[in-house]
C-alpha positions, 0 to 999 in steps of 0.5 A, spaced: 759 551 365 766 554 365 770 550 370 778 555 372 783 551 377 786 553 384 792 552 381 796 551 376 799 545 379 791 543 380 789 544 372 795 540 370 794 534 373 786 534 372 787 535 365 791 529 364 788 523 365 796 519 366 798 525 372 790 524 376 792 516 376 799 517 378 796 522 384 790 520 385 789 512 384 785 509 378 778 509 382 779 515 384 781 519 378 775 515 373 770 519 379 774 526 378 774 526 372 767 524 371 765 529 376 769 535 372 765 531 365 758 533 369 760 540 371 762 542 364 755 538 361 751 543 366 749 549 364 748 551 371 750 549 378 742 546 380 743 541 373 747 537 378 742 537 384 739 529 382 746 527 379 751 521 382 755 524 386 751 527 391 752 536 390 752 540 397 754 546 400 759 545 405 758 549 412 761 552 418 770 553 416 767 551 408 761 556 408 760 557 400 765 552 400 761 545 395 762 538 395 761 533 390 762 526 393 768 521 390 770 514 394 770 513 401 771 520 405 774 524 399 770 529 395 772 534 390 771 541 393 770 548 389 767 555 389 762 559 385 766 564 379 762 569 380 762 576 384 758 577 387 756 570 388 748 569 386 745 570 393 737 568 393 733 572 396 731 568 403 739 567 403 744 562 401 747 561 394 743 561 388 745 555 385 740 556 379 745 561 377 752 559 378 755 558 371 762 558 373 766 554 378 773 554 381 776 547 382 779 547 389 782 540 389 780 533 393 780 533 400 777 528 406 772 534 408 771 529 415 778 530 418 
């Protein structure tokens, strides 16, 4: 899967395994960084559906917004690359045909 960044900022510190520990703490830079390892590994979003982490859509103010789970209340967010975002036909995002992501950063979706 082809993974951008939000930022440039974001890109930097995740492409670095020393400036993700400095922001983000060892636990939970060793989870972001296995986290973005799985979403290059799969070809398609829906590769991640059983994997560890715990991959869901976010809803209200996040709709089309998606989760993967890190320590505690923190999850790493991010958004389909793709225009138009692949629909199905019933409705919702077609997660079997998103082949790229946008990573939007580590936040506590809870507050």
């Amino acid at each position: 899967m082809d993974i951008q960044f939000g930022s440039a900022k974001l890109a930097k510190e995740c492409n670095s395994t020393k400036l993700l520990v400095k922001t983000q703490g060892e636990a939970r830079a060793k989870l972001i960084r296995r986290r973005l390892d799985a979403l290059r590994a799969a070809v398609v979003l829906d590769d991640l559906r059983n994997a560890p982490g715990r991959l869901h859509e976010l809803k209200g103010d996040r709709k089309g917004q998606f989760s993967l789970d890190l320590d505690g209340p923190y999850r790493l967010l991010f958004v389909a690359n793709q225009t138009p975002v692949p629909a199905r036909p019933e409705g919702g995002i077609d997660w079997t045909r998103i082949t790229a992501v946008t990573i939007l950063g580590v936040e506590d979706t809870h507050e």
